[in-house]
C-alpha positions in Angstrom: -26.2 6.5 -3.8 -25.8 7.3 -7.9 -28.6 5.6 -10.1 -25.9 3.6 -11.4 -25.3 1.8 -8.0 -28.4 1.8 -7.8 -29.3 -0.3 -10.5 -26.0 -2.3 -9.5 -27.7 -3.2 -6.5 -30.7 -4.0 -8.2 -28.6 -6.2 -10.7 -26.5 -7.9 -8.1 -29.9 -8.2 -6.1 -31.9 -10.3 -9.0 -28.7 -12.4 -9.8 -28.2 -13.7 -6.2 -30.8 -16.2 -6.1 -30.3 -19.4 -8.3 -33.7 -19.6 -10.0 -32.7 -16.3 -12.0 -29.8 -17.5 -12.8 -31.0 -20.4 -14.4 -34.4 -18.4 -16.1 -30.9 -16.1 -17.7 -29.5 -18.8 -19.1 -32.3 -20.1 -20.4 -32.9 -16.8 -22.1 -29.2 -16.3 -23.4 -30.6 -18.6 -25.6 -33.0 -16.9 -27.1 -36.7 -15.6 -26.1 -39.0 -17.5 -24.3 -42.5 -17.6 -22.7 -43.0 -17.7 -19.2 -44.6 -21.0 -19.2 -41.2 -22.2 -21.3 -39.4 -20.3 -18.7 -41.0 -22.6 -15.7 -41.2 -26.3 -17.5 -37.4 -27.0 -16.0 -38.3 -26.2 -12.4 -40.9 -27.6 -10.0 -42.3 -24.5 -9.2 -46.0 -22.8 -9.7 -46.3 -20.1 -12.6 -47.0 -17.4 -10.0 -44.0 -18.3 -8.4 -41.8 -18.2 -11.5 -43.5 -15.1 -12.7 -42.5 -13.3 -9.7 -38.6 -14.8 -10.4 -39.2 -12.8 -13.5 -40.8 -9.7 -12.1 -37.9 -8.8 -10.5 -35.5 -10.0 -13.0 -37.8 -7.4 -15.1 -37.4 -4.5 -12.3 -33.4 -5.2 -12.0 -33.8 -4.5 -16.4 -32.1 -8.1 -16.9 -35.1 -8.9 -18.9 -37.5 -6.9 -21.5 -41.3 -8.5 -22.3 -42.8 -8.4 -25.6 -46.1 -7.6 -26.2 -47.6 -9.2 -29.1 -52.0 -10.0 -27.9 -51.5 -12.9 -25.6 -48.2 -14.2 -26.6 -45.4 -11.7 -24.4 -42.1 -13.4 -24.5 -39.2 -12.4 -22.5 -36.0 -11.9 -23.7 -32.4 -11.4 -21.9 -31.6 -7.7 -22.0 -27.1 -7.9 -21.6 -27.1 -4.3 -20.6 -26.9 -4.5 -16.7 -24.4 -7.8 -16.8 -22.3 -5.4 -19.1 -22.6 -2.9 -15.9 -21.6 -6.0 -13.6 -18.4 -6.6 -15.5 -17.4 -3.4 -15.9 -17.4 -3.3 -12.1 -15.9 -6.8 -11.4 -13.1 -5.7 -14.0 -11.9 -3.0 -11.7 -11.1 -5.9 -9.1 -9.0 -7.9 -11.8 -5.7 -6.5 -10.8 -6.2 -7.5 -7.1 -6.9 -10.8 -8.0 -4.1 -11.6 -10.4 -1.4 -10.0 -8.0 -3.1 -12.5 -5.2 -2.7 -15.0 -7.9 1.0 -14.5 -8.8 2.1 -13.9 -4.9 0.4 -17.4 -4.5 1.9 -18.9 -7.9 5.4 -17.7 -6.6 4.9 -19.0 -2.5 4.3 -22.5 -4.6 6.8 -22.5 -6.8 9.1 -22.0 -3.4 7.6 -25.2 -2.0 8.5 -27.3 -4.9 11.6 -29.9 -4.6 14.2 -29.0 -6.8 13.9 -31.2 -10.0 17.4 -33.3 -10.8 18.8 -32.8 -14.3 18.1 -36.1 -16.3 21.0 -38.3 -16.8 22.3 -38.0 -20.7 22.2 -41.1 -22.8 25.2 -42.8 -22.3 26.3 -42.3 -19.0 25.3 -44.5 -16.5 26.3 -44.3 -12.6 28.4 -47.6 -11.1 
């Protein structure tokens, strides 16, 4: 395995559980502290400091350190690496998508013309 699936796995690891998600999104808004990070969920600061642990291992996130105030703050670098490998699938998908698009189309009635102004049947 390269480092670079490597840290894909790591990546894709960190983003499969909903928590991290959510602590992302949080800090795609901006930086925030890890007690600011757990006020939405109902969940124990150890517990949400291990959410951010490995969200810190997989290199989604970078801590300051500033005394006793560290905030965390979203690093984009390895969801960059997560598109760039998602992107290579694109193709696949919008061939599926346009086979589909045309099996549809087949299984549509065919549309009448509309009558012109005018004429009317008798």
């Amino acid at each position: 395995m390269t480092p670079d699936e490597s840290r894909l796995d790591g990546t894709f690891a960190a983003l499969s559980n909903s928590t991290r998600r959510a602590i992302l999104g949080r800090l795609a808004q901006g930086a925030a502290t890890v007690n600011e990070l757990a006020a939405p969920f109902q969940m124990k600061l150890p517990s949400i400091s291990k959410h951010i642990k490995v969200l810190e291992r997989a290199g989604l996130i970078q801590r300051g350190h500033r005394a006793q105030y560290r905030p965390c703050a979203l690093d984009p670098a390895p969801l960059e690496q997560v598109s760039t490998w998602t992107e290579r699938y694109r193709p696949i998908w919008e061939a599926r998508f346009d086979r589909m698009d045309d099996y549809l189309k087949t299984l549509q009635p065919a549309t009448k013309e509309p009558a012109t102004k005018g004429t009317t049947k008798r």
